[in-house]
C-alpha positions in Angstrom: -4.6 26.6 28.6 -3.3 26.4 25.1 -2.9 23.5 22.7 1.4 23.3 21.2 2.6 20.9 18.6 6.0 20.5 18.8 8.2 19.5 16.6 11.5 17.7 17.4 14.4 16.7 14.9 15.8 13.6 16.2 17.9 11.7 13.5 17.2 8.1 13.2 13.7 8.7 15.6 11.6 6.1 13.6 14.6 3.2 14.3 13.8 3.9 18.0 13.2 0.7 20.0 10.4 0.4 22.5 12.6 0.6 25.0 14.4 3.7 24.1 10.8 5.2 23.4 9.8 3.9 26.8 13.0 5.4 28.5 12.1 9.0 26.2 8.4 8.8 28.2 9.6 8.4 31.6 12.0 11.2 31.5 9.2 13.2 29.8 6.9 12.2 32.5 9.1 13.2 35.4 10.0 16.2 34.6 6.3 17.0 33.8 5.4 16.0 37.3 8.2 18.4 38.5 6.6 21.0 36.4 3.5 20.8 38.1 -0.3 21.5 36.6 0.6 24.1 34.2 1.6 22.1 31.2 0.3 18.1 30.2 1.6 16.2 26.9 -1.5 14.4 25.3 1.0 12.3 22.5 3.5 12.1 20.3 3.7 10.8 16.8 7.1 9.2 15.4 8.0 9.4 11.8 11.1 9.4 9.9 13.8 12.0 11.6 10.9 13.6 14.0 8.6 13.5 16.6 5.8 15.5 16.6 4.6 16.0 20.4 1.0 17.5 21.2 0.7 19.5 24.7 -1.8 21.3 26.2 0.1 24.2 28.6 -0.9 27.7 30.2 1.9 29.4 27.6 5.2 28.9 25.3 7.9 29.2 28.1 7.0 26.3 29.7 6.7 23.9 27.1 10.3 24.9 26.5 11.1 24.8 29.9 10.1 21.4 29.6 12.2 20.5 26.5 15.2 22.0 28.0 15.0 20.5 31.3 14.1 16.8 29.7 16.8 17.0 27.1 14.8 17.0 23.8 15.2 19.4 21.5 12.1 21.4 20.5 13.0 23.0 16.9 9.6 24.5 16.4 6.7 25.2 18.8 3.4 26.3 17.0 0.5 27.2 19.0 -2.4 25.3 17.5 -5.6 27.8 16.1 -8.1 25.8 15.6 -9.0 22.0 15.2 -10.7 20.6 12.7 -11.9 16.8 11.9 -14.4 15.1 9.7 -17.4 16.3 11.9 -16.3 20.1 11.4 -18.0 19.0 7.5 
């Protein structure tokens, strides 16, 4: 499996209300489940214009799959090299 961040340009994302996040997660989540095994989403991070999604999945094609089939755009997909954090120091 490989780690994706995913960026995705949604104008006005940090005005979204819970609700509207909460309706974003449930589609998410369903067609994940229709996916199957092969791809998970860990989180997402809202800022200004953006969300920035984190996914562990067996290759590229499904984590578009998945964008496509859930309705979200997915601008840029960047497979992630290697993670770092204050105990790599």
């Amino acid at each position: 499996m490989h780690r994706y961040l995913i960026e995705r340009q949604i104008p006005g994302a940090e005005k979204m209300s819970p609700a509207d996040l909460k309706a974003a997660a449930q589609k998410s989540n369903a067609v994940l489940h229709a996916l199957g095994p092969d791809v998970q989403w860990i989180h997402s991070f809202v800022a200004k214009d953006m969300i920035v999604c984190e996914y562990v999945a067996k290759d590229e094609g499904i984590v578009r799959e998945h964008a496509q089939k859930s309705g979200f755009p997915a601008n840029k997909i960047m497979e992630v090299q290697t993670i770092i954090d204050p105990t790599t120091a």
